[in-house]
N, C-alpha and C positions, 0 to 999 in steps of 0.2 A: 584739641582742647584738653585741658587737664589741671586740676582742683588738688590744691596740699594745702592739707589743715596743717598749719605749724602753730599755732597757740589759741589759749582761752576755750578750747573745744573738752574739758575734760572740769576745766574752774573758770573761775569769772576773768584775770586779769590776762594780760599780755598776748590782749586780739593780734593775730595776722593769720591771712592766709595767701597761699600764692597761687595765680591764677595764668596760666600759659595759652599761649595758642604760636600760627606758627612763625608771626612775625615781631610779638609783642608778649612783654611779662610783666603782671602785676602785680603787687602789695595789693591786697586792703587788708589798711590799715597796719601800723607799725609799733606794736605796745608793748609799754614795758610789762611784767611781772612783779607783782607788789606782795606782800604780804609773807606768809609762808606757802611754800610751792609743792602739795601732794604731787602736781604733774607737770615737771618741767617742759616749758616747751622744747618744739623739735629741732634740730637744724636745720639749718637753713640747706636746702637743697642745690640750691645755685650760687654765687656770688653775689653781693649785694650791687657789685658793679655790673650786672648783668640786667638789673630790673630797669625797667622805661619808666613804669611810674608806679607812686605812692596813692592810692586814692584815699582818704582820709574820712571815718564815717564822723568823728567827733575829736574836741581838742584836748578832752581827759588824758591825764597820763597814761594811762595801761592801754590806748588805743592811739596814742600818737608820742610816749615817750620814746623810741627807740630811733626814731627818727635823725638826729643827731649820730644816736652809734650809726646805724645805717653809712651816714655820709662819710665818717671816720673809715666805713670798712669800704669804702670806693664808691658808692651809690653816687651817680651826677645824675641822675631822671629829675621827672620831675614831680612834685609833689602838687596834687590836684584836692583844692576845699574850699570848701566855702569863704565870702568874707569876713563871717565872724569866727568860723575856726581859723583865721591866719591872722585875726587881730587875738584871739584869744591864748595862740599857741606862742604866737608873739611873745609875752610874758610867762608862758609856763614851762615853755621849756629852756628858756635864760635860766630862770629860776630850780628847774632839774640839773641843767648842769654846775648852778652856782654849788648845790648839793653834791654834787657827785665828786666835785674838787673840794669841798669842804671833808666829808665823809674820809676820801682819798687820802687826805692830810693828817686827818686823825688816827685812818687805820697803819700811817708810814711811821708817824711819830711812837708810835706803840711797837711798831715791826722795828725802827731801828734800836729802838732796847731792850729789843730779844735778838738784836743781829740777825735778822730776819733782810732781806731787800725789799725798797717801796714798795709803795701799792701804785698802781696805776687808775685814776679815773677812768669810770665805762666811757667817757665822751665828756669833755671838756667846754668850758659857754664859748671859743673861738669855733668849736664845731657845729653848737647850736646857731650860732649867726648866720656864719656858711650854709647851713643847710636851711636856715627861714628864708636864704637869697634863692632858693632853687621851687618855693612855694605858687602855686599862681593859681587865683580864686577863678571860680565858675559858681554862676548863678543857680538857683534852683530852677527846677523846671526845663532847662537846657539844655537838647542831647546832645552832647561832644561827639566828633567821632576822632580817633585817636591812632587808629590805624583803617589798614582795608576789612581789617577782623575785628576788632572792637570798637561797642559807637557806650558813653555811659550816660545816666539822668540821675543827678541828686533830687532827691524829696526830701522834704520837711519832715525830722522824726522828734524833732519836742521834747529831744531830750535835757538838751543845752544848748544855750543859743549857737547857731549854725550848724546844729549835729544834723547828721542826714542820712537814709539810707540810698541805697547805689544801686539802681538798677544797670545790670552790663547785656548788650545784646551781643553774641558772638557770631560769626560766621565765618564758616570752612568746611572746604571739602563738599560746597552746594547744601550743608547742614546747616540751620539757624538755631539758636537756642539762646532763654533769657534766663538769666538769671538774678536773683536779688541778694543784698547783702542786708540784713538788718539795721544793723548799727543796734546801739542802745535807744529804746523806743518810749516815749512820754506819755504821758495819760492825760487826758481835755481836761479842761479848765484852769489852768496852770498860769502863775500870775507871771508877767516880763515876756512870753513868749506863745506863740499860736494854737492852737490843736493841731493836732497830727494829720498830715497828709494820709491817704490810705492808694495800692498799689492793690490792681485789682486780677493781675493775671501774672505768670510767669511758670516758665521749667523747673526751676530749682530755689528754692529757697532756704538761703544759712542765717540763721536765726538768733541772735542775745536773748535769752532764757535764761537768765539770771533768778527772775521773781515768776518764774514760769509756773509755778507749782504753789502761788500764792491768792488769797481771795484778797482784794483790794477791796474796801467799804465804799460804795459811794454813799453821798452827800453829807458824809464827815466835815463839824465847819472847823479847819484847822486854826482860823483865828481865834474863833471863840474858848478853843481847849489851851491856846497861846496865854491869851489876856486871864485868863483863869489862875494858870501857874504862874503867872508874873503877880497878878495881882494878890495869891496868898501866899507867897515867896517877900514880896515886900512888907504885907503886912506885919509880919514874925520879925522884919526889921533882916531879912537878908537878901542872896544876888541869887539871881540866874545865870547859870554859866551854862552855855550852850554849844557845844563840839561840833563843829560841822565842815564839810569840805569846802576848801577854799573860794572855787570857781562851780557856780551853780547852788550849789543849797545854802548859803552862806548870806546871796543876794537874795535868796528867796525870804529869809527867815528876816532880813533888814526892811524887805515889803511888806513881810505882816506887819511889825514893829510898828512900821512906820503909819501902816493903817489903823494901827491899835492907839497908836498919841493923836492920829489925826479924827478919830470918832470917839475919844477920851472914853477907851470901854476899861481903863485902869483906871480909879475911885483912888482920890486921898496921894497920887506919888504924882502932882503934875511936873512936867519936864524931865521925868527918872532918864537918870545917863546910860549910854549906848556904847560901848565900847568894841570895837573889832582890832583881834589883837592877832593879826595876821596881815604882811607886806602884800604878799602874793591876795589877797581875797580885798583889799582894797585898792589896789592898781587894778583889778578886774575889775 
């Protein structure tokens, strides 16, 4: 058995780690790197045509963008998620690689009038198609087993719909051992999707600590501090503009909205208009 952190272990984005044993290699999870990168991830140890499967904890980009490259660099395994992470990833990573050829185009058209040669896109939308064909959901709560050495269980982690964390049992060598993978993990009472499963024993646990180091308030009413700022934003006769990420907090902030026009706690703006100004956050 044997455990290689290759990203997201030093900063938040471009989760993977690889996981061997002595019949079978696995991803979790396959993410890109977003932002600026104090810590690039690692290389890749092995071939990506070498890995069996992708296990997939959520369909965010930084834990299932790379997936595409992968299949570019030989990867034919297969990719194990849930069904809402494969309706999810469905459109997001069409949508990554519609960028990455867009990006590509921009930075060749710049390079060929410095005489420079194109740029090549990281992974191309014919690669993202190819590689959503190699996807195959598993239920929650259902242990796979996937070789004579690895058997795994998605749980419910709340973070986005179908995110999960992965329990792996390994065995070899007359050795057993569990281990858990996190994934990104939700907090109870969240509107559109469940509370958190909880996993109550395991060997090893690799953990998202992102807000690890934060005190979160309970019974903060998010709607009520909503209808507040809406409602003295329009009074002054102006907009709310609201930034938020496409898939997940995006539909969250459209259920408060929606329960803010539907118990009319905005005075004086009945009907006020809702605009969502993003392809990608309204196909989701």
């Amino acid at each position: 058995m044997k455990l290689t952190f290759i990203g997201a272990d030093h900063e938040v984005t471009g989760s993977r780690h690889l996981l061997e044993t002595s019949d079978t290699r696995l991803l979790i999870d396959c993410g890109m790197e977003q932002g600026s990168n104090t810590y690039e991830n690692a290389d890749m140890p092995v071939p990506f045509s070498e890995i069996d499967y992708i296990l997939l904890t959520h369909a965010h980009i930084d834990h299932a963008g790379m997936i595409p490259y992968a299949y570019a660099q030989g990867f034919r395994g297969t990719v194990l998620a849930t069904d809402a992470s494969m309706d999810l990833d469905g459109i997001m990573l069409l949508d990554s690689a519609n960028i990455q050829e867009q990006d590509a185009e921009w930075e060749s058209r710049k390079a060929k009038r410095a005489g420079k040669p194109e740029v090549e896109p990281l992974y191309t939308v014919e690669d993202a198609k190819k590689a959503l064909q190699n996807f195959r959901a598993i239920p929650y709560g259902r242990i796979e087993e996937l070789s004579d050495t690895v058997s795994i269980r998605f749980i419910d982690a709340v973070h986005l719909l179908g995110s999960a964390s992965i329990e792996i049992w390994l065995k070899e060598d007359g050795v057993e051992r569990k281990l858990v993978f996190s994934g990104d993990i939700g907090n109870k009472g969240k509107p559109l999707i469940r509370d958190p499963q909880y996993i109550s024993e395991a060997d090893y646990v690799i953990m998202e600590s992102t807000y690890g180091d934060r005190h979160h308030e309970k019974g903060v009413d998010h709607i009520a501090e909503l209808a507040d700022i809406i409602q003295r934003t329009l009074d002054r006769g102006g907009n709310v503009v609201i930034p938020a990420f496409a898939v997940g907090r995006t539909q969250e902030m459209l259920y408060f909205i929606r329960h803010i026009k539907d118990k009319e706690l905005v005075k004086g703006h009945d009907g006020f208009p809702v605009y969502v100004d993003s392809p990608l956050a309204i196909e989701a």
